[in-house]
N, C-alpha and C positions, 0 to 999 in steps of 0.2 A: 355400795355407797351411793344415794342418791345426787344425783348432779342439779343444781340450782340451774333456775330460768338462763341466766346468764352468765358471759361473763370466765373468767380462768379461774381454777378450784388452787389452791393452795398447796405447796408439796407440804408442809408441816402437816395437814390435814390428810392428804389422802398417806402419806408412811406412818403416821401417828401408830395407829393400829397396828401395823406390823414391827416397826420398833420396838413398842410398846411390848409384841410378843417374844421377841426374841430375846429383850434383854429379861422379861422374867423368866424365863426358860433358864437363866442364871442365877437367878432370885434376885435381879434388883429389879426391888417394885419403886424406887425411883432413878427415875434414865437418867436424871441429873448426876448422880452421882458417877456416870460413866461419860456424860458429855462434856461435862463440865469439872471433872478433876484435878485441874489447873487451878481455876479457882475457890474450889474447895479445899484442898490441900495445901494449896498454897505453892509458888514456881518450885520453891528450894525441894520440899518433899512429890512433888511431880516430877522431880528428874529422878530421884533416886527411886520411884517405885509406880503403879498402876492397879486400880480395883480387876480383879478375878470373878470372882462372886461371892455371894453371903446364903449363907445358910441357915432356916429358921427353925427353932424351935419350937416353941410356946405360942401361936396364933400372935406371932409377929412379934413380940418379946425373947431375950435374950437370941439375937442373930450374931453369926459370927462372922466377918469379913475377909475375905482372903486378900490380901495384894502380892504382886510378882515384884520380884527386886532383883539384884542380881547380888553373888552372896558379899563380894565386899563391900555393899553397901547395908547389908543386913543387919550389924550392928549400930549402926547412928540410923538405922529406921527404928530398930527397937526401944532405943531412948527415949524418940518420938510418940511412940505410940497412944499415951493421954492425949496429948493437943490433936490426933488424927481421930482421936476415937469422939471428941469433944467435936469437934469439925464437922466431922461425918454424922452425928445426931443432932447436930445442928439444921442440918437437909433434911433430916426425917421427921425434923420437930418434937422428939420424945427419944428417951436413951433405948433406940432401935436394939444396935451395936450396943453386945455387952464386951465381946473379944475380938480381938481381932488376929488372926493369923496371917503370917511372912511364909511365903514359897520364894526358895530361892531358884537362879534359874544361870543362864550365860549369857553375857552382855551383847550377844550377838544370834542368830540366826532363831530367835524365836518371837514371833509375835510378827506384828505390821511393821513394816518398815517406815513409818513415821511415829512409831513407839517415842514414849517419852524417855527411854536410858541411851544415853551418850553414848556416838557412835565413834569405832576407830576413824582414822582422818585417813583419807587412799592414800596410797603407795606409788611410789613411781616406779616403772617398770624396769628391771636391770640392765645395764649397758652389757654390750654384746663382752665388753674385757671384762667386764666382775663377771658375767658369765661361763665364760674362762679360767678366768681364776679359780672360779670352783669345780670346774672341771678336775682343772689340771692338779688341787690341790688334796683329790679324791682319787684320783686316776688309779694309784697304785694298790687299792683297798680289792680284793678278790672276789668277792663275798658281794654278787649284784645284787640284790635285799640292801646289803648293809651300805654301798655306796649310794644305791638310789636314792636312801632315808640320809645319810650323809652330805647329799647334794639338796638336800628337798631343805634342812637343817642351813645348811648354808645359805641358801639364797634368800632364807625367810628372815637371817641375820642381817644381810644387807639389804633386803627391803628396808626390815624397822631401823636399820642406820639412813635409809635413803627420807627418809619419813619425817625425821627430825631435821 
C-alpha cells in the first residue's frame, strides 16, 4: 500500500483488504452483513442467532446463508426466516439469498465470547457447609466413579439454586 506525502493512513484503509479477504474466504462478499448484524437483523433476531457463511451457486444468484442459533431457539428463528431472508437482500440489493440455513449449536463454549446468544449469569461459589453437606450426603456410596459424579451432581444443584 502506498503511503501519502503526509499525514496518519486510516485503519479502515490499511485492514480493508484484509478484512475484506478473510470474510470471503466465507463467502460474504458483503462485510456488512457480518459487522453489522444487529442492525440488519434486527436486536430481537440478533440475540437468538449469527451469520456463519453463505454459499454460492449460480455466479452470485441463488446463495444460501448459514446462521448459528442454539437449538431452543431454532424454532422461532425458523418462523422468522422470510423477514431475515428479506433483510439480508436488502444489503445485497438483489434476492442474493434464496435459502437460508439453521446450524444449531450450545449456548455456550462456542464462538467469541462477546457472541450475540445469551449468556448463563455466574455462580456463586459454594459455602464450605453445603460443601459438606454433599460430602456427607454421598459419603456412604462405594463405588468412587459413582460418588465422584454424585458430588459433581450435587454441587452443580446448589450452584444453580445459589444463582437465583
Amino acid at each position: 500500500m502506498k503511503r501519502k506525502s503526509r499525514g496518519f493512513l486510516q485503519t479502515g484503509g490499511l485492514l480493508k483488504s484484509r478484512i475484506r479477504g478473510a470474510t470471503e474466504k466465507r463467502g460474504f462478499a458483503e462485510t456488512r452483513l457480518l459487522t453489522n448484524w444487529v442492525d440488519i437483523a434486527g436486536p430481537a433476531i440478533a440475540k437468538l442467532c449469527s451469520p456463519v457463511k453463505v454459499t454460492y451457486k449460480q455466479q452470485g444468484f441463488g446463495a444460501t446463508l448459514t446462521v448459528l442459533t442454539t437449538g431452543a431457539n431454532a424454532p422461532m428463528l425458523q418462523m422468522q426466516l422470510p423477514q431475515i431472508m428479506t433483510k439480508v437482500n436488502a444489503v445485497y440489493g438483489y434476492n442474493a439469498i434464496s435459502k437460508i440455513n439453521i446450524t444449531q449449536t450450545a449456548p455456550t463454549g462456542f464462538g467469541e465470547p462477546d457472541a450475540a446468544f445469551e449468556r448463563k449469569k455466574p455462580t456463586k461459589p459454594l459455602s464450605d457447609v453445603q460443601r459438606k453437606d454433599v460430602e456427607l450426603s454421598v459419603k456412604d456410596v462405594s463405588d468412587s466413579s459413582l460418588q465422584d459424579a454424585l458430588t459433581r451432581l450435587g454441587e452443580n444443584i446448589l450452584k444453580r439454586q445459589n444463582k437465583d
